[in-house]
NUMIBA-494576 format. One record per atom (N, C-alpha, C): atom name; residue number from 1; x, y, z. Coordinates in steps of 0.05 Angstrom, whole numbers. Layout:
N
{atom=CA&n=NUM&u=X&v=Y&w=Z}
...
This chain:
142
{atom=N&n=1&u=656&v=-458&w=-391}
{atom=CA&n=1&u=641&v=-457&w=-367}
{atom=C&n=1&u=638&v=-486&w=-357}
{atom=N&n=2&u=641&v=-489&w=-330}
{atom=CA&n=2&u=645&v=-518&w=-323}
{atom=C&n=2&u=611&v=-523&w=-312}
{atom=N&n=3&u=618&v=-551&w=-324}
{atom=CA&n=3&u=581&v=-567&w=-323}
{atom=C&n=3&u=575&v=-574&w=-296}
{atom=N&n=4&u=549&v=-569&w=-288}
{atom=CA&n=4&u=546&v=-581&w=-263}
{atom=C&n=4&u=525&v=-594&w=-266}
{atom=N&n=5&u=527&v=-620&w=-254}
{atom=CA&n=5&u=514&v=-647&w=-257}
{atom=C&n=5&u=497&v=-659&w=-233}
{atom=N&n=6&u=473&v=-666&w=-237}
{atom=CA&n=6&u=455&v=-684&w=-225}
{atom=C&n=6&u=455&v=-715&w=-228}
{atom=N&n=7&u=465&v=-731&w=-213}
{atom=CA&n=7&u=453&v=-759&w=-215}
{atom=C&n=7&u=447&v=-771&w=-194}
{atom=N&n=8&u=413&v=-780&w=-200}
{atom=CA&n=8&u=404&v=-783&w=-175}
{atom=C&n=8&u=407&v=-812&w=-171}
{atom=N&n=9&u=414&v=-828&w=-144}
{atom=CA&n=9&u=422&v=-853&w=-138}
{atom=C&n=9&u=401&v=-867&w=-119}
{atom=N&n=10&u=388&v=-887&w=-125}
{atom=CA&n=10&u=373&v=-902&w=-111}
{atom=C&n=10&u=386&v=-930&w=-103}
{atom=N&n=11&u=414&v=-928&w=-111}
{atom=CA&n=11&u=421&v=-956&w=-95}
{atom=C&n=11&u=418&v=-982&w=-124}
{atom=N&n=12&u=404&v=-980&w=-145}
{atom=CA&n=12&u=396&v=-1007&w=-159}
{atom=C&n=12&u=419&v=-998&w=-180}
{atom=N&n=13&u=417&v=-1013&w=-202}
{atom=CA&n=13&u=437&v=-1019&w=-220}
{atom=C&n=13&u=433&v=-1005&w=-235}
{atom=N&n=14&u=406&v=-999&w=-242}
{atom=CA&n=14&u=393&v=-983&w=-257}
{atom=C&n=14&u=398&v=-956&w=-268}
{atom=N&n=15&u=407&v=-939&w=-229}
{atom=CA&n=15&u=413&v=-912&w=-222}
{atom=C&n=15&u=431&v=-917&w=-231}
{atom=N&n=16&u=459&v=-936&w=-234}
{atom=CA&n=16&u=481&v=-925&w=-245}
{atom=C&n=16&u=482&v=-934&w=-268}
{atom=N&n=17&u=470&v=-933&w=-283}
{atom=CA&n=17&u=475&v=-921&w=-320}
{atom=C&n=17&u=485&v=-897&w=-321}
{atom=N&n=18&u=474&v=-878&w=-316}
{atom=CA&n=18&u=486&v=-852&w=-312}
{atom=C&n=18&u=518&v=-855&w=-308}
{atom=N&n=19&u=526&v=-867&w=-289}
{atom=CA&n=19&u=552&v=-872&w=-273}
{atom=C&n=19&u=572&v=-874&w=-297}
{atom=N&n=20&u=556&v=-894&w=-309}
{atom=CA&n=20&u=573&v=-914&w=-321}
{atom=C&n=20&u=582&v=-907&w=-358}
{atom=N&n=21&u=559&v=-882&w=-367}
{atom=CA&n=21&u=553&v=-863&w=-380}
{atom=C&n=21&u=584&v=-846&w=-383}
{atom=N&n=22&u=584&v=-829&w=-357}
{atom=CA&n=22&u=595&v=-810&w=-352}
{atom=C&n=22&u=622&v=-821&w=-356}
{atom=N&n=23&u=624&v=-846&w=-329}
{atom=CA&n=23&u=657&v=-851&w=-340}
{atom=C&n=23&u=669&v=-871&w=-363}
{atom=N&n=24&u=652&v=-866&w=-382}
{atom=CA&n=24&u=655&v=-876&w=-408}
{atom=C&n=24&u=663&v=-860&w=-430}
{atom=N&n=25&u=659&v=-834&w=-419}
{atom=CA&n=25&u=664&v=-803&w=-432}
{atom=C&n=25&u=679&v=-786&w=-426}
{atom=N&n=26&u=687&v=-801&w=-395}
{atom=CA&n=26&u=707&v=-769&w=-378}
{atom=C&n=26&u=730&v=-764&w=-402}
{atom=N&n=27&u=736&v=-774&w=-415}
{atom=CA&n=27&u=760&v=-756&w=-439}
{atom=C&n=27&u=753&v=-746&w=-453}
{atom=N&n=28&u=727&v=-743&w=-460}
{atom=CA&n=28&u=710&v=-729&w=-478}
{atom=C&n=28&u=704&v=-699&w=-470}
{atom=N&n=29&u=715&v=-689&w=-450}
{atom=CA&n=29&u=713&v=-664&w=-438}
{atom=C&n=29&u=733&v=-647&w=-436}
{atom=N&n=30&u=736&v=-620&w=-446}
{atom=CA&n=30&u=766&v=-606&w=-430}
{atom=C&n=30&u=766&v=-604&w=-411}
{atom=N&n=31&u=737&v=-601&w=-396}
{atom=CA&n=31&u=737&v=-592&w=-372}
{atom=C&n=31&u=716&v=-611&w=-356}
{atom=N&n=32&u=714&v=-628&w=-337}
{atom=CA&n=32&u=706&v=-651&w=-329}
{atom=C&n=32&u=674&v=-629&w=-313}
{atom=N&n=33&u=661&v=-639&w=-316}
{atom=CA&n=33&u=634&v=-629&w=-302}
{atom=C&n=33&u=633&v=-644&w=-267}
{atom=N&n=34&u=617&v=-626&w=-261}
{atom=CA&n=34&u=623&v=-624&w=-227}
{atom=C&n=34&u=601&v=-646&w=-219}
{atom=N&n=35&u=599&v=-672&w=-205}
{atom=CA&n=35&u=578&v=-693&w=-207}
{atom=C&n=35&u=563&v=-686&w=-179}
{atom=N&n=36&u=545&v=-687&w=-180}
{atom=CA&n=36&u=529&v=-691&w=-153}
{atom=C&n=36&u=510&v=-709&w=-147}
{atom=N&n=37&u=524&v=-727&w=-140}
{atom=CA&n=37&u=512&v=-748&w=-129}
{atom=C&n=37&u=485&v=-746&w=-108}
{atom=N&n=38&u=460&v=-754&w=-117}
{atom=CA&n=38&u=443&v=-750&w=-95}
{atom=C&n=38&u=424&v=-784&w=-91}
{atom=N&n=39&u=415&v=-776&w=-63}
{atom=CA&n=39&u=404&v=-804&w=-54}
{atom=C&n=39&u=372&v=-791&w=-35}
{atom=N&n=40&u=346&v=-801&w=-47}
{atom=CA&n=40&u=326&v=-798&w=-41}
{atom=C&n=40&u=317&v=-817&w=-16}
{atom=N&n=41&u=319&v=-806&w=7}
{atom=CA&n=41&u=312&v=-831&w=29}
{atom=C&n=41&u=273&v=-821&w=30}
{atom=N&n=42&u=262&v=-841&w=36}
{atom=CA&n=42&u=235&v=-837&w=42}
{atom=C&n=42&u=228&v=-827&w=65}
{atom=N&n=43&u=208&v=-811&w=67}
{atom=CA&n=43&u=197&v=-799&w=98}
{atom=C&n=43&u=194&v=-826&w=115}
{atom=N&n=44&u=199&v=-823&w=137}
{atom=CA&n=44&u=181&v=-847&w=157}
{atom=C&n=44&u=160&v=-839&w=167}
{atom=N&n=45&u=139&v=-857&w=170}
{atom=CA&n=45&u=127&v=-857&w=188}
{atom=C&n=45&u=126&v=-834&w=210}
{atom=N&n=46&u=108&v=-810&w=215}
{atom=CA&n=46&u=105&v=-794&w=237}
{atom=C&n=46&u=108&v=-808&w=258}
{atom=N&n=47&u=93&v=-830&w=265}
{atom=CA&n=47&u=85&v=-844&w=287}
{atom=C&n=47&u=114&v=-856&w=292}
{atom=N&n=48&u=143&v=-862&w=286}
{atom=CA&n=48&u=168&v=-863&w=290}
{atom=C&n=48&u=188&v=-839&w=307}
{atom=N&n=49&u=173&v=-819&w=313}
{atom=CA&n=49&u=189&v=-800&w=330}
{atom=C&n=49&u=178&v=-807&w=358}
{atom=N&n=50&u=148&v=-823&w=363}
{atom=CA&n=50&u=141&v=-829&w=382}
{atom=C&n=50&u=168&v=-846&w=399}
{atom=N&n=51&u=182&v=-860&w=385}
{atom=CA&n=51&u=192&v=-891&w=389}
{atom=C&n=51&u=225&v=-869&w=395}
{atom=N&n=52&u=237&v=-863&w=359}
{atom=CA&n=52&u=258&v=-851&w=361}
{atom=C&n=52&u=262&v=-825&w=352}
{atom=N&n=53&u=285&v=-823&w=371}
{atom=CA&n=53&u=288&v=-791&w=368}
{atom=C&n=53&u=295&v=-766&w=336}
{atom=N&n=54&u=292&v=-746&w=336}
{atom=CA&n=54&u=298&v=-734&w=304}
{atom=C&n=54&u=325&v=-749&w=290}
{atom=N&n=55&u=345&v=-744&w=308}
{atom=CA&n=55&u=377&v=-737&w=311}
{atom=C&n=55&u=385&v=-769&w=297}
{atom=N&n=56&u=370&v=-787&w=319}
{atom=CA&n=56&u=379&v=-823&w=306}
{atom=C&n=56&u=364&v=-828&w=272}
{atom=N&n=57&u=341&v=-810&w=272}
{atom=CA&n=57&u=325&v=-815&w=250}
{atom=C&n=57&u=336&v=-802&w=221}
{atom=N&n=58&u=355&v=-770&w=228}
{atom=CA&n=58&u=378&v=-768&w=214}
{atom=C&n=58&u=397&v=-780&w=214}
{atom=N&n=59&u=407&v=-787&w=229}
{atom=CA&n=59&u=429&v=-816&w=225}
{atom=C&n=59&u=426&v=-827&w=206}
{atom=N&n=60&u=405&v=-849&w=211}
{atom=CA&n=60&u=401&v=-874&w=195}
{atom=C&n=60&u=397&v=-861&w=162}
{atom=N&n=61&u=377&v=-842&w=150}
{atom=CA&n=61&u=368&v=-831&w=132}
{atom=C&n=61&u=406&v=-822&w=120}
{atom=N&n=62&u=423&v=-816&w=140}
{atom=CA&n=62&u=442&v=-806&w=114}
{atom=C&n=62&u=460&v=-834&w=119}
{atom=N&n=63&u=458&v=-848&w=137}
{atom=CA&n=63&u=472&v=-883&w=131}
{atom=C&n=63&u=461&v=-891&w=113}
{atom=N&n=64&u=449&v=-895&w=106}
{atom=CA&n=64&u=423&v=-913&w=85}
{atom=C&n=64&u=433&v=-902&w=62}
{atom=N&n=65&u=434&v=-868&w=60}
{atom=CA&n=65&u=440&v=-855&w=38}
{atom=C&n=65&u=471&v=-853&w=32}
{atom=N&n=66&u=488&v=-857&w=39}
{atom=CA&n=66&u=509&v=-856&w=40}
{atom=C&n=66&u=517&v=-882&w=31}
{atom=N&n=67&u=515&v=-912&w=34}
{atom=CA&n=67&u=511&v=-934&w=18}
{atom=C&n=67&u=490&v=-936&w=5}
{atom=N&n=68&u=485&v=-918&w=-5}
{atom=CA&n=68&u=466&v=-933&w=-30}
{atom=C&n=68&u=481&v=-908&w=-58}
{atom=N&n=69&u=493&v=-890&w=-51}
{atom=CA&n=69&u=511&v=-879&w=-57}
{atom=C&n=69&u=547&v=-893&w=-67}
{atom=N&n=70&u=545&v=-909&w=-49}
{atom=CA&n=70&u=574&v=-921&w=-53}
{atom=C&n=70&u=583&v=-926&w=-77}
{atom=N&n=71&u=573&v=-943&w=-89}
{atom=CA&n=71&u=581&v=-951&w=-110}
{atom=C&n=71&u=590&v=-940&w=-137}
{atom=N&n=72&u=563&v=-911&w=-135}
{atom=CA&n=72&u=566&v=-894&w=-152}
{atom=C&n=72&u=598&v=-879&w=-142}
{atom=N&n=73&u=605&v=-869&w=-123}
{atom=CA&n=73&u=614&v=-857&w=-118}
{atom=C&n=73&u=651&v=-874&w=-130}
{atom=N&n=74&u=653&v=-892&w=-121}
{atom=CA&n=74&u=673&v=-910&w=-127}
{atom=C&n=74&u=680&v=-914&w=-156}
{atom=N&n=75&u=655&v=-916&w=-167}
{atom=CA&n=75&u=654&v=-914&w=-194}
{atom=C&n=75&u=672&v=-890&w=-220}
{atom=N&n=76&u=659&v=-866&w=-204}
{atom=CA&n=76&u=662&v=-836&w=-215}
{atom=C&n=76&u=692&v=-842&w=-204}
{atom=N&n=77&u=701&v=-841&w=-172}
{atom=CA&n=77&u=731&v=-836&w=-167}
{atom=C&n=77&u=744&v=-854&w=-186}
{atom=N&n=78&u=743&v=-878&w=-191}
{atom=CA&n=78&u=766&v=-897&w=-210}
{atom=C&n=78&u=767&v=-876&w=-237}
{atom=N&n=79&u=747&v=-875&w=-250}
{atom=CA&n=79&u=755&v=-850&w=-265}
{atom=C&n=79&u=760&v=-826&w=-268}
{atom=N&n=80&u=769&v=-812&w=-236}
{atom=CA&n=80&u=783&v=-790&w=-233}
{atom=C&n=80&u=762&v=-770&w=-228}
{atom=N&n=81&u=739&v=-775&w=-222}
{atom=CA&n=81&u=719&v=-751&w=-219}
{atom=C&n=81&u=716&v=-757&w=-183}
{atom=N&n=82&u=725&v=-734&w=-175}
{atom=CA&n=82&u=704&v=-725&w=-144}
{atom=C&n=82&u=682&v=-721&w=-146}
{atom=N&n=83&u=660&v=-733&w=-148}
{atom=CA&n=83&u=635&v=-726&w=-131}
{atom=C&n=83&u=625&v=-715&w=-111}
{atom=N&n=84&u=611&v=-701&w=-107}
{atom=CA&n=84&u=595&v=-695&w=-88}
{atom=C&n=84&u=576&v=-700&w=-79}
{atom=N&n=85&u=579&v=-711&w=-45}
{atom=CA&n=85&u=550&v=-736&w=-45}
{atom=C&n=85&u=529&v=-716&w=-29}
{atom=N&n=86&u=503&v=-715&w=-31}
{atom=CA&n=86&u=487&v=-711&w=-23}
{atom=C&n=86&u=460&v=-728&w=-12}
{atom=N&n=87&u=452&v=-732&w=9}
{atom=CA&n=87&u=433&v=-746&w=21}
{atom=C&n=87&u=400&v=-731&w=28}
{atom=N&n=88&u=382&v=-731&w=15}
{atom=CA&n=88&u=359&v=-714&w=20}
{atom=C&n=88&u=332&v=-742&w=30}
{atom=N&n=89&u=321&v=-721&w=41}
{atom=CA&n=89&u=289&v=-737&w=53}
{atom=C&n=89&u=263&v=-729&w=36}
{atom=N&n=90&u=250&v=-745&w=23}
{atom=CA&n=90&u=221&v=-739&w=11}
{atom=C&n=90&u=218&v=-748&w=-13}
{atom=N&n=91&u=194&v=-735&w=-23}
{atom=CA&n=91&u=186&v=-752&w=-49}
{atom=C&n=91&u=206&v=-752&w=-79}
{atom=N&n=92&u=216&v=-772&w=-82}
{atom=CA&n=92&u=242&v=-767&w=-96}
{atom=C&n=92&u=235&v=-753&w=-119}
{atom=N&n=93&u=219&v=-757&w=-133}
{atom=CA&n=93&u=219&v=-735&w=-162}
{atom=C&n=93&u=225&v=-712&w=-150}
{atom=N&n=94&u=208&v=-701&w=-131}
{atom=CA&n=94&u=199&v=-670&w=-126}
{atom=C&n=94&u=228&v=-658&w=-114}
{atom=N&n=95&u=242&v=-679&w=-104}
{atom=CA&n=95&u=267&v=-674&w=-89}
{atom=C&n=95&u=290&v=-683&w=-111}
{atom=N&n=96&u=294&v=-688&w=-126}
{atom=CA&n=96&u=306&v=-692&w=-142}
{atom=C&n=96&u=298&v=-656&w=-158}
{atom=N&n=97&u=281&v=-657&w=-168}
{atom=CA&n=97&u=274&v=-626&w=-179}
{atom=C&n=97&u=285&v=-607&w=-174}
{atom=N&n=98&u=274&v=-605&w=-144}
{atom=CA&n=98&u=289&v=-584&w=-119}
{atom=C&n=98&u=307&v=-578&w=-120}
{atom=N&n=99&u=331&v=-605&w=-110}
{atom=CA&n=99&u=357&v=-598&w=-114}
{atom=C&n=99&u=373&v=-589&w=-140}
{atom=N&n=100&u=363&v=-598&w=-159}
{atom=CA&n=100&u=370&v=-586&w=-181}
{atom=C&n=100&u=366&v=-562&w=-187}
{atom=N&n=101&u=348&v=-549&w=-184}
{atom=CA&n=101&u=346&v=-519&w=-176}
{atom=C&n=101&u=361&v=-507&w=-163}
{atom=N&n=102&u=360&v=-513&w=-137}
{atom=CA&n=102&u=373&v=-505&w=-121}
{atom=C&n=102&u=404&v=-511&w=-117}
{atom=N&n=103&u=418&v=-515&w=-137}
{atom=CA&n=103&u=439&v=-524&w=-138}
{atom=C&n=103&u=459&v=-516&w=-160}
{atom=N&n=104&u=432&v=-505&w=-182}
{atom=CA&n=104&u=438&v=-483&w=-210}
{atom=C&n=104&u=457&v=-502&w=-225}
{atom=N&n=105&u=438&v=-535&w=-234}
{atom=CA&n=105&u=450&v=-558&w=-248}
{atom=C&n=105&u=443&v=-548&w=-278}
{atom=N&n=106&u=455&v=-561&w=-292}
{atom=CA&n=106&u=453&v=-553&w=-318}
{atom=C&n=106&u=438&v=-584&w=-334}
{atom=N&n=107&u=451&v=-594&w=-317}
{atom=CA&n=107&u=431&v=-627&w=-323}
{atom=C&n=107&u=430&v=-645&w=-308}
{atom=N&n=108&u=409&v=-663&w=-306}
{atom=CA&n=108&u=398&v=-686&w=-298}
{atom=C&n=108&u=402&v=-709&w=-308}
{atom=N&n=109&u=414&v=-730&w=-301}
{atom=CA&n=109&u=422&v=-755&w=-320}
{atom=C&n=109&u=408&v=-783&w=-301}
{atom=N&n=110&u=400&v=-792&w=-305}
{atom=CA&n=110&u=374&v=-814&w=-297}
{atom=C&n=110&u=372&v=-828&w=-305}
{atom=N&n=111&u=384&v=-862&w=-290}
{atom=CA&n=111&u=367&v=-884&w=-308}
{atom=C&n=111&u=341&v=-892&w=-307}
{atom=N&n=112&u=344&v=-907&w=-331}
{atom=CA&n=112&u=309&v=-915&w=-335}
{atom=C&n=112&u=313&v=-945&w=-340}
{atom=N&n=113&u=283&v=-962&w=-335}
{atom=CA&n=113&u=287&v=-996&w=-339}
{atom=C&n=113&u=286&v=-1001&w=-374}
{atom=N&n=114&u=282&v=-984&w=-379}
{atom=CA&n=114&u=276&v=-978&w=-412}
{atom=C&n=114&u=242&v=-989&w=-422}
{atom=N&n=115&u=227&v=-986&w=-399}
{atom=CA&n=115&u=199&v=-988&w=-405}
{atom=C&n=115&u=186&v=-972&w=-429}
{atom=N&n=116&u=162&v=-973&w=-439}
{atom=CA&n=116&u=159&v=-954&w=-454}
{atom=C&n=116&u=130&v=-952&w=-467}
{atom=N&n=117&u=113&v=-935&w=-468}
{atom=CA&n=117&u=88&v=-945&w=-482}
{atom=C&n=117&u=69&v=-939&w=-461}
{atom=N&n=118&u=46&v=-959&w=-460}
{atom=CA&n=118&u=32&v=-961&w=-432}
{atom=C&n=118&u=46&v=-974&w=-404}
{atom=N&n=119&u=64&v=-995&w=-415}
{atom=CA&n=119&u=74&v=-1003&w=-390}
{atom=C&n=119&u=96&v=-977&w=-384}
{atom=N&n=120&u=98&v=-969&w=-379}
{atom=CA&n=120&u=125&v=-938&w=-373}
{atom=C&n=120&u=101&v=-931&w=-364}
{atom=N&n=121&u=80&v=-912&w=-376}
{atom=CA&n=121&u=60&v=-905&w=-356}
{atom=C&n=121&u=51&v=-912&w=-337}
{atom=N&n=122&u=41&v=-937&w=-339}
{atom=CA&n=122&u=37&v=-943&w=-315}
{atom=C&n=122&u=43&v=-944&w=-288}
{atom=N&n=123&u=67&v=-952&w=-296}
{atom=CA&n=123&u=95&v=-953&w=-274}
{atom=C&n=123&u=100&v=-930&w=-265}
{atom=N&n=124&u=95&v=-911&w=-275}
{atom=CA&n=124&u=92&v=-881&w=-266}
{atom=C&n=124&u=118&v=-880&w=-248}
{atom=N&n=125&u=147&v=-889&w=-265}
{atom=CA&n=125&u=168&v=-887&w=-254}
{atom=C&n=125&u=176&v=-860&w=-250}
{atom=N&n=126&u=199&v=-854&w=-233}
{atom=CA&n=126&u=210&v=-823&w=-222}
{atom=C&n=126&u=227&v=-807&w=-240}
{atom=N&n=127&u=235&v=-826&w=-263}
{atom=CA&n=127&u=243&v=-813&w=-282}
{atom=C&n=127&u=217&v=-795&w=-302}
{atom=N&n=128&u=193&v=-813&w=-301}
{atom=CA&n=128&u=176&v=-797&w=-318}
{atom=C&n=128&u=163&v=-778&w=-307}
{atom=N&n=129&u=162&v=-779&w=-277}
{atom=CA&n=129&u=158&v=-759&w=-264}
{atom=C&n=129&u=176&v=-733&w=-253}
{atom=N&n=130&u=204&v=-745&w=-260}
{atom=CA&n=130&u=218&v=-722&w=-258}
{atom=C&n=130&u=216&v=-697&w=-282}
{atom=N&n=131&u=220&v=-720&w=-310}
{atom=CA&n=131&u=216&v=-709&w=-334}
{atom=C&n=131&u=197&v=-690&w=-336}
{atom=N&n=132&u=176&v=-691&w=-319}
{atom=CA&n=132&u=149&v=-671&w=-325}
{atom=C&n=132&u=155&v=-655&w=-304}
{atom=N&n=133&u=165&v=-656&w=-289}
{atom=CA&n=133&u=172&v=-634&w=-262}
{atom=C&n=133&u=192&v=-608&w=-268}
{atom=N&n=134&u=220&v=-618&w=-281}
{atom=CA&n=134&u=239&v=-606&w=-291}
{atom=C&n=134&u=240&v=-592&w=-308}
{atom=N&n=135&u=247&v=-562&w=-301}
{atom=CA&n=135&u=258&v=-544&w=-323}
{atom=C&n=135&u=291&v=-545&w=-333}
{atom=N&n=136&u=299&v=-565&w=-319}
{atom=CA&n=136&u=328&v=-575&w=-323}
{atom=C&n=136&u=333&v=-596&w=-341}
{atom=N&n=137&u=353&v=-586&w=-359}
{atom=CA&n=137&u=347&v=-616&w=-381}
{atom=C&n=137&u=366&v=-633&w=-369}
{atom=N&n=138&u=346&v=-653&w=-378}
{atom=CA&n=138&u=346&v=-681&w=-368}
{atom=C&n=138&u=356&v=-699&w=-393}
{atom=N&n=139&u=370&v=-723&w=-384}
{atom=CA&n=139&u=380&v=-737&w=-402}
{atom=C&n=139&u=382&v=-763&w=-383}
{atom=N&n=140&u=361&v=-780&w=-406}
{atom=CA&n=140&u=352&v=-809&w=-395}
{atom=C&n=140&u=370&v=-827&w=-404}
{atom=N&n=141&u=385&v=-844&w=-390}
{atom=CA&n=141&u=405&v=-867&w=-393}
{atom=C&n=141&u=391&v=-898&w=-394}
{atom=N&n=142&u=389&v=-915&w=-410}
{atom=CA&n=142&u=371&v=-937&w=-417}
{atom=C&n=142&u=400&v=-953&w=-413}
């Protein structure tokens, strides 16, 4: 049964552990798992439709998302995997969640700064918030 995959991309170095994970393994598979690249853009501002319109405001949200995506994406092709890029709007754990559901992923792969203790709490990063959100196993990349 072929794997289908979550990795969510924020653009930092961080997000691609995962990346870098995966194509460190692609021979490790008979059958290569399906990647889906995803990119959490933030809501704007309500008070920004005053100024610009929905249509430019989707624009920019899948430009933004679409390079911050790049790299990952370049990454996975040198090692022979197509990706699938995806660009979403909102609170990234809860949307990271979402899509995973809604997408019937078998896993979640996520980097982390490798915090840990109280400081990881604190920081109340989106990995530990995804971790508590998800009924999808998750697998954290340090």
């Amino acid at each position: 049964m072929a794997q289908n995959w979550l990795v969510p991309i924020d653009g930092s170095t961080i997000s691609l552990k995962p990346v870098a994970w995966i194509t460190a393994h692609v021979g490790d598979w008979k059958v290569a798992p399906q990647i889906h690249l995803l990119n959490v853009q933030p809501a704007l501002s309500g008070d920004i439709n005053r100024f610009i319109n929905a249509d430019q405001i989707r624009e920019f949200h899948r430009e933004e998302g679409l390079k911050a995506l790049a790299a990952a994406e370049q990454q996975l092709k040198a090692a022979g995997l197509v990706p699938q890029l995806h660009v979403s709007v909102g609170d990234s754990a809860e949307t990271i969640v979402d899509f995973a559901a809604g997408k019937d992923c078998n896993q979640i792969l996520i980097g982390t700064r490798g915090h840990s203790g109280l400081g990881g709490t604190l920081l109340g990063s989106v990995a530990s918030k995804v971790a508590h959100l998800t009924k999808v196993p998750l697998l954290l990349v340090r």
